[in-house]
N, C-alpha and C positions, 0 to 999 in steps of 0.2 A: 414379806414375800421374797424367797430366794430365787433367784436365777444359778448359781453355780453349782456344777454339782460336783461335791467334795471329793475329793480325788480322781474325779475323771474327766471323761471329754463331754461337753455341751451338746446336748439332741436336740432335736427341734422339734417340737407336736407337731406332725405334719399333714394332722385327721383334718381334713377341710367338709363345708358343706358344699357340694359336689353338682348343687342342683343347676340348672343355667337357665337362662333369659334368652329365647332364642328367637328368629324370624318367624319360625314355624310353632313356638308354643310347646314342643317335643314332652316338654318337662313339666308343662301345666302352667309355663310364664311366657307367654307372649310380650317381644319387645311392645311398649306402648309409651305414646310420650305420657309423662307424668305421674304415670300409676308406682313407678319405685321409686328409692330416696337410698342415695347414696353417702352414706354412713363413713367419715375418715377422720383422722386427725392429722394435720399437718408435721407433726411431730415422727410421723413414723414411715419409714422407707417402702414399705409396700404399697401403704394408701397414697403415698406420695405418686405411684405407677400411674393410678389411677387417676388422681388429679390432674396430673399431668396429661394422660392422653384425652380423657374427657376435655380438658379444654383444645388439644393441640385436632377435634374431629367438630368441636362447633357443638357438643352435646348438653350444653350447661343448660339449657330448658327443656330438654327432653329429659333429662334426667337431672332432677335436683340433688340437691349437696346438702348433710349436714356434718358440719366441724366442731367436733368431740373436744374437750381442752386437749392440755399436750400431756397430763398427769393420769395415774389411774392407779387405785385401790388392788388388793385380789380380788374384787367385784364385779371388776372392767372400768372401762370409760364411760364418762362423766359426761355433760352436755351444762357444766359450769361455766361455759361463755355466753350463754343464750340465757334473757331476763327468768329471772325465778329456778334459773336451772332443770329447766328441762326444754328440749328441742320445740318448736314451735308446730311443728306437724304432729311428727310422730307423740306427742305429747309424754315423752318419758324424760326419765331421770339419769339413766345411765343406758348404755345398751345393752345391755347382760338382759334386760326384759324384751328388746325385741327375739334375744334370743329361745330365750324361758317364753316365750311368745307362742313360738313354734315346737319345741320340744321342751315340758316342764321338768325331764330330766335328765337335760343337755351338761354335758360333764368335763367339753373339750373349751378348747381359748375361745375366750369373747374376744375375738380379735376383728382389727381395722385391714382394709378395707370391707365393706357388707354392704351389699343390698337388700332393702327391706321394703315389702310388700306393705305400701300404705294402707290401701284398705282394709290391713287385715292385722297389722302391726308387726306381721313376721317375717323375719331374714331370710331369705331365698338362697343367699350364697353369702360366703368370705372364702371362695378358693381365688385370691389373687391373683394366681396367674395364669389362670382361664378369665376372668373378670378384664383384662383390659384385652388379650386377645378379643372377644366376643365383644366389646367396643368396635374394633377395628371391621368385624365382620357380618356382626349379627345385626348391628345397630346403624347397617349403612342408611338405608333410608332415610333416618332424622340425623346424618351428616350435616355441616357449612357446604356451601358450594365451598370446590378449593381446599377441602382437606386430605391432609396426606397420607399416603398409603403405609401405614405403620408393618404391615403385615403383607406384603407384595407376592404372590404365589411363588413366583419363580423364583426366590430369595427364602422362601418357607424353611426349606431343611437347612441352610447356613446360620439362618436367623435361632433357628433350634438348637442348633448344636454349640454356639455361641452361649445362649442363654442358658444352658443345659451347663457349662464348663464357667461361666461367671456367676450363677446362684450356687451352687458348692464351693467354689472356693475363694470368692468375695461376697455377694450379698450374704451367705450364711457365714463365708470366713473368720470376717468379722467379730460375729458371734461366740462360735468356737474359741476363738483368741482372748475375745473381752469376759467370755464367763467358762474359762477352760479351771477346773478345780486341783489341777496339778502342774508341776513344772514340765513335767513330758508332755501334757496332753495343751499348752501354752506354747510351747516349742515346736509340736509337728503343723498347729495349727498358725502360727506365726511364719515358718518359713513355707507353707501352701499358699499363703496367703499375695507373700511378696513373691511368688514366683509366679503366681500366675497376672499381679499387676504390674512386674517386665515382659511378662509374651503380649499383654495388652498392649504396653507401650508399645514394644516393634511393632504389630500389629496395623497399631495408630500413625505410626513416624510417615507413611507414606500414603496414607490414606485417612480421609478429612472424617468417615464416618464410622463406624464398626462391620457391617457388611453393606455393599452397594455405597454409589455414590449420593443418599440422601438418609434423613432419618429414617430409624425402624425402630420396632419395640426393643430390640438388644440394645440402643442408645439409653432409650429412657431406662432402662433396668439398671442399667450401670450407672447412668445419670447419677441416680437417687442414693446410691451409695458414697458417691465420690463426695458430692456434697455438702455430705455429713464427714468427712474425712477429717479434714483440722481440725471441726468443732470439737469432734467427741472423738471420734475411732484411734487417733492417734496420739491422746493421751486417757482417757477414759479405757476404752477398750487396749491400750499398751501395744496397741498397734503402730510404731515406734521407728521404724527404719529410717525413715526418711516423711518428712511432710506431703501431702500432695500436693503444694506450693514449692515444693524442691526436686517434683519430678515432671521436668520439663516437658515430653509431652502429653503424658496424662493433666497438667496442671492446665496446659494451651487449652486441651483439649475438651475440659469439661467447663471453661470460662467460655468457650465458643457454644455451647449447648447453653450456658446460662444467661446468657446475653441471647438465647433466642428467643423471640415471643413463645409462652407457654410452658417456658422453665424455670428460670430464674425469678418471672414475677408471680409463681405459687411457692417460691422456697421462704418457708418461715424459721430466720435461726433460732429467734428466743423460743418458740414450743419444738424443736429440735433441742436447744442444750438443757432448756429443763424437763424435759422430759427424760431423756439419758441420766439426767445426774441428781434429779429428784425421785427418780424410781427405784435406780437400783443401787438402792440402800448397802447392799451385802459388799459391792465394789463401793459405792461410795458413800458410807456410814454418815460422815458431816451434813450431807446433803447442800456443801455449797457449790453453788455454778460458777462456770469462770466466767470473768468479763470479757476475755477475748474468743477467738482474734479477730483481731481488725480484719472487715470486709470490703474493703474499700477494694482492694484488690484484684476481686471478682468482675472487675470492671474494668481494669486493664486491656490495654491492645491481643489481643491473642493469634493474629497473624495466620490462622487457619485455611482463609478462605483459596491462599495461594496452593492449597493440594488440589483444587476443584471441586465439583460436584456443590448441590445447593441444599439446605435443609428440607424445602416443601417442593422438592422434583417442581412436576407442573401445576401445584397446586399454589397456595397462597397462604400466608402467615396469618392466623387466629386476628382478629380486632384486640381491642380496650379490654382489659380485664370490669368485667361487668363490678362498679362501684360496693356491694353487698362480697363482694368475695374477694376483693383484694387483700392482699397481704397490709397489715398494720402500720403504720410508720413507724419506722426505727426498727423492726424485724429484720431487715435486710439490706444492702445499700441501695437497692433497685426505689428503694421505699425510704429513701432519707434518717 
């Protein structure tokens, strides 16, 4: 399975299924607690969106989780962490069938995150980033008391235009950089990449959160990039300037998000680095993972709190990661 395409720039299939999960039904899915199952692997920065905000809104029983490995075929993802290898609801094998589920000749990415219509075994949607907006809004009803406004109206168009200007030229950056098929197309995507995570820093140096004084979806977007920066992006992906460990306030910045309930205790590195470095083969043939870096780090003082403003405004920080979904021991430092 290649990712890079030989002498040029990296594109991204960006045909999503488009259908949504609304209050109103619009589309023939009515929000309902329990009737979908939400389909992700920890391993991967989109699903990761999703993981993230479903815990940081109190959604974890209205809408169930299942966790794909961190590896995948050209077939799709697996469901080789769950006994017998196949998910315990949805009863399959991979999800490339809840997709063939609903269209038998579906031609686009089996891709994470998805919601899948239990009753019926069919994927209702994988457009990412309509899926965790429509958390935020659709799905207010089966909220926690105390969860935070991710998506605040009066913050709508900044929060937009942010996340509009950091998925082009860092969450897909990235991508560009790490399966760019020529030296030009390496080089425009390398230096887009670090210019736009210096305007984040200024951006950041005097203000605690990306817009407004609290979380928003443009945190978690960026979150999930950052991350994965040491592990993979900055030598996997040759993404190379500088560590995000070397740049002081993006590094503050995103150890203050990770030390918040509902960030850092979903982040899993080991289905993060093997998944990067056991998939793609074309960049990394041996298919061996590194053992670092050391995450000890991620735990460090981060001195944030002194710009003001609070992570959950007037709301209240997520409980206990419910025992069935915690991250594994030894995954992360949060997790020994």
């Amino acid at each position: 399975m290649s990712y890079v395409n030989p002498g040029g720039e990296y594109a991204r299939d960006s045909r999503y299924i488009t259908t949504r999960i609304t209050a109103d039904g619009r589309d023939g899915f009515p929000v309902e607690a329990g009737r979908y199952r939400l389909v992700v692997s920890r391993a991967c920065p989109w699903a990761s969106r999703a993981v993230i905000v479903r815990r940081l809104l109190g959604l974890e029983r209205a809408l169930p989780m299942a966790v794909a490995g961190p590896t995948h075929d050209e077939r799709s993802w697996t469901f080789d962490l769950d006994p017998g290898g196949r998910d315990p609801v949805l009863g399959i094998e991979r999800l490339r069938d809840a997709y063939l589920a609903r269209d038998p000749g579906y031609e686009r990415g089996i891709t994470v995150p998805a919601i899948v219509d239990v009753a019926t075994g069919k994927v209702v949607t994988n457009d990412f980033a309509q899926i965790t907006i429509d958390m935020s809004l659709e799905w207010t009803p089966l909220h926690r008391p105390g969860a935070p406004a991710l998506y605040p109206p009066a913050l709508r168009p900044e929060i937009d235009a942010v996340n509009e200007v950091v998925y082009k030229d860092v969450n897909n950056g990235v991508y560009r950089a790490g399966f760019a098929g020529s030296q030009k197309a390496y080089d425009a995507a390398y230096e887009r990449l670090f210019a736009r995570l210096d305007w984040l820093s200024d951006r950041l140096e005097g203000s605690r959160y990306l817009v407004g004084d609290t979380i928003t979806e443009a945190d978690v977007r960026l979150f999930t990039m950052l991350v994965r920066f040491d592990a993979v992006y900055h030598g996997h992906f040759k993404c190379n300037r500088r560590k995000l460990s070397e740049t002081p306030v993006l590094w503050a910045y995103a150890r203050d998000l990770f030390q918040t309930p509902g960030f850092g205790d979903t982040v899993d590195f080991d289905h993060i680095k093997r998944h990067y470095y056991l998939v793609h083969r074309d960049i990394n043939p041996t298919g061996v993972v590194p053992a670092g870096p050391d995450l000890a780090n991620w735990l460090e003082p981060h001195d944030r709190a002194s710009l003001g403003g609070a992570p959950f405004g007037d709301g209240t920080p997520p409980g206990p990661v419910e025992p069935e979904e915690a991250v594994p021991a030894g995954h992360g430092p949060l997790t020994g």
